[in-house]
Each structure stands twice: as C-alpha cells, then as structure tokens.
C-alpha positions in Angstrom: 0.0 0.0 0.0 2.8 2.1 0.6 4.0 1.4 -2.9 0.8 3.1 -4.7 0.8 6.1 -2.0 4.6 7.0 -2.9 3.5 5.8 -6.5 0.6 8.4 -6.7 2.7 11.6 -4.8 5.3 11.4 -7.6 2.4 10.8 -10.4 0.1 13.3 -9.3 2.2 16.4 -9.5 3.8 15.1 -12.8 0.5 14.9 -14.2 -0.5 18.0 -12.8 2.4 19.7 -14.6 1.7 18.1 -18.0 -1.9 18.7 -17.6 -0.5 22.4 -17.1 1.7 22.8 -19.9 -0.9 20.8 -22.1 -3.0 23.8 -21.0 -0.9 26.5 -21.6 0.3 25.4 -24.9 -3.2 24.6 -26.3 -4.1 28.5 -25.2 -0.8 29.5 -27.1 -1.8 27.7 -30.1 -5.3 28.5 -30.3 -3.8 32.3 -29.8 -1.5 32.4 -32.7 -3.6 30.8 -35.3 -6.6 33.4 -34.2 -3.4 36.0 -35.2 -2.8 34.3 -38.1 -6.4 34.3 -39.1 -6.8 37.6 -37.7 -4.0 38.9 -40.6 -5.0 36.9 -43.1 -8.6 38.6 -43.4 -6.7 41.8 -43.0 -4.7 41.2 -46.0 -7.6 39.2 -47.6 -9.6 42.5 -47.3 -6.6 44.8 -48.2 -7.3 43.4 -51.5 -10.7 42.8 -52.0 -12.3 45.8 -50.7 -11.2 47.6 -54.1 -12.6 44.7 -55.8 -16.0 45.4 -53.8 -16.0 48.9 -54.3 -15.6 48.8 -58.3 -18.3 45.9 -58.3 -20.6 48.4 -56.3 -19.8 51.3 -58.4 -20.5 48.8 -61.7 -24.0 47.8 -60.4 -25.0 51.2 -59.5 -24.0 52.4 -62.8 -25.5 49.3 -64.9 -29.0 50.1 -62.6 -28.8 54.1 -63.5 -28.1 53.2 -66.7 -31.5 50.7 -67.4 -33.5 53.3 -65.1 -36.1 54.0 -68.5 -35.7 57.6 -68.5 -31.7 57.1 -69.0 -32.1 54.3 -71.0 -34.7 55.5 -73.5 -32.6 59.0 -73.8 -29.4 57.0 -74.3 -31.0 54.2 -76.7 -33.6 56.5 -78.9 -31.8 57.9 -81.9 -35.0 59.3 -83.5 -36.7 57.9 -86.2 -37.1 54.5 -85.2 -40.3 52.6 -85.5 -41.7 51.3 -82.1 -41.0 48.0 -83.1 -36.7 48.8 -83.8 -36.8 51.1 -80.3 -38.4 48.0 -78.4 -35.9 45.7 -79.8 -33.0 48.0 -78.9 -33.7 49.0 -75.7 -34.4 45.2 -74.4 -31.4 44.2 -76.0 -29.3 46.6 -74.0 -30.7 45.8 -70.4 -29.9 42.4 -71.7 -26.8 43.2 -72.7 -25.9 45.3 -69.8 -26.8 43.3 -67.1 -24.9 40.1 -69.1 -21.9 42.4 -68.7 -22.2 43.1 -65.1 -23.2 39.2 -64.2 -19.5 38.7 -62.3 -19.8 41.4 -59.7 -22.8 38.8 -58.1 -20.1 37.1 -56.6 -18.9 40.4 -54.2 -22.5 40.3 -53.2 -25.3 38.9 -50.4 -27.8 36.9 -52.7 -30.4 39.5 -51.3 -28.4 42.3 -52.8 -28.3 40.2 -56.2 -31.6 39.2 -56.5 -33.1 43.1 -55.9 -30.4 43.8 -59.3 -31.8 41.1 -61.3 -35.9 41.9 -60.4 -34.9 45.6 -61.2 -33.6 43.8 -64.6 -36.7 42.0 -64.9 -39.3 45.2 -63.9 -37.7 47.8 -66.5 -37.8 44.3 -69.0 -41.5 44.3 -68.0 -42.1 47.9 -67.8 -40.8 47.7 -71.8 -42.8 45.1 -72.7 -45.8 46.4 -71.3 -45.3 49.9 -72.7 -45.3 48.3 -76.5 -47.8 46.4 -75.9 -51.4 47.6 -78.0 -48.8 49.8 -80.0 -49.9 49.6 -84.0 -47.0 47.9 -86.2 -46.5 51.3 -87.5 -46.3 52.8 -84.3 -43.1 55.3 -84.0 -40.4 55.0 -81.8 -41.6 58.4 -79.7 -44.9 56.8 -79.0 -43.1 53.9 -77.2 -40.8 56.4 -75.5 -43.9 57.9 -74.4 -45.6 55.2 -72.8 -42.3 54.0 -71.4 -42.3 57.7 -69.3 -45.8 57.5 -68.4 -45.4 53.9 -66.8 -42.2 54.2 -64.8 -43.9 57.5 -63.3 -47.2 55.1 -62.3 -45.0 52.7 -61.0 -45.4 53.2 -56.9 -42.5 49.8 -56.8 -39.3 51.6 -57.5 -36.9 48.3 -57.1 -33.8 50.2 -58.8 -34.2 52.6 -56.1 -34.3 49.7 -53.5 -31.3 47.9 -54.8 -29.2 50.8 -55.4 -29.9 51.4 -51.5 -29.1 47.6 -50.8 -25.4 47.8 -52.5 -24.5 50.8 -50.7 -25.6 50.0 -48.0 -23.5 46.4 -48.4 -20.5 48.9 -48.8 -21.4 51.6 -45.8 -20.2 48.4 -43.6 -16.5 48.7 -44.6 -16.6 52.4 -43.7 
C-alpha cells in the first residue's frame, strides 16, 4: 500500500504539470492561429475591398443606366419605329446586365436578386409599354408610354437595390 501512496505523490504532480503545460500550450496555439487568421482577413480584405467597391460602383452604374428615363434617352436615336426602339432597348438591359453578371459574386444573394428583379421590372415595364402599339407605331410613342409607366409605378426596385449595394458597402466604412 505504501507502494501506490509513494506511486501516486510522484504521479500526481507530474500529471499535474503536463496537464499544465498541455493547457498553456493549447491557449498558445489557439492564440496564434486566431493572429494568423486575424492577418489573413486583413490582407484578404486589403485586396478585396477595391474589388467590392468597383463591383458596387458597376451595379450602381449598370442600374442608372437601365433606369427607363436614361435608357430611353441613351438608346432612342429618332426615327425609329416602335417596333426597332423595343428591340433595342431590351437588347441593352440584356446586354448590360450580361456584362455586369461577375460582380454577383462580391455580393449577399439578397443584394443580387433586388439587381436582377430591377432587370426583370424595367424588362416588364418595356414590354408592357409596347404592348397595344400599331406595327406602324413610331419610336416616340413607345418612348412615351415607357415615361408614363415608370412614373405610375409606386415599386421603385432600382431605387431599392441601389440602396441595398450601398448600404453592403457603408459596412467597410
């Protein structure tokens, strides 16, 4: 019996002191790899806050540009039948928001999806605005009904996804 009582006085302080330095160097370790993660997002978001910013500043730009007022001024070149005008100006939100499909990824899917239904709405809007025109309708006509919707459209969602990508951004400053 004295054998296990000398026994456990020199194994209970030894395992003591591992146990301690186990402790200790598990703290250390968790420490210096929250550092190293700590630095990496730093230098992570050293370089991809530019990234973000651009991709902001393209979205906001591709959704001023296919706001309809802006895109009917910028598309119409006078003298186009309703019929070429319609064609043109769905090809460019098509084309523009094609050209702008990459910057998704610097995005919440919230963010995205309020881009694409803007998209969608001026699409829509289009659509609806040459719809019941004649086959000989002009080009101003179209432009016309194009104005007259998007100002009876209460559901500005350009509006509310230009205010979702800044306000993505407003968190880095």
């Amino acid at each position: 019996m004295e054998i296990v009582t000398d026994l456990l006085k020199i194994l209970l302080p030894g395992g003591l002191a591992v146990y301690g330095m186990y402790i200790v160097t598990v703290s250390f370790l968790k420490k210096e790899w929250e550092k190293r993660v700590l630095e990496l997002k730093t230098k992570s978001s050293d370089t991809l806050l530019p990234i973000r910013l651009q991709a902001a500043e393209r979205l906001c730009l591709l959704l001023e540009r296919i706001t309809p007022n802006n895109l009917v001024r910028r598309v119409n070149q006078g003298g186009l039948t309703a019929i070429e005008l319609h064609s043109l100006l769905i090809n460019e939100v098509r084309e523009e928001f094609n050209h702008n499909l990459s910057q998704q990824v610097y995005f919440s899917e919230e963010a995205w999806e309020d881009v694409r239904n803007s998209v969608e709405q001026v699409i829509t809007l289009v659509n609806r605005a040459n719809k019941g025109l004649s086959q000989e309708a002009l080009g101003i006509e179209l432009a016309k009904r194009i104005f007259q919707l998007s100002l009876e459209n209460e559901n500005d969602v350009i509006a509310r996804a230009r205010k979702k990508i800044k306000s993505e951004i407003q968190v880095y400053f």
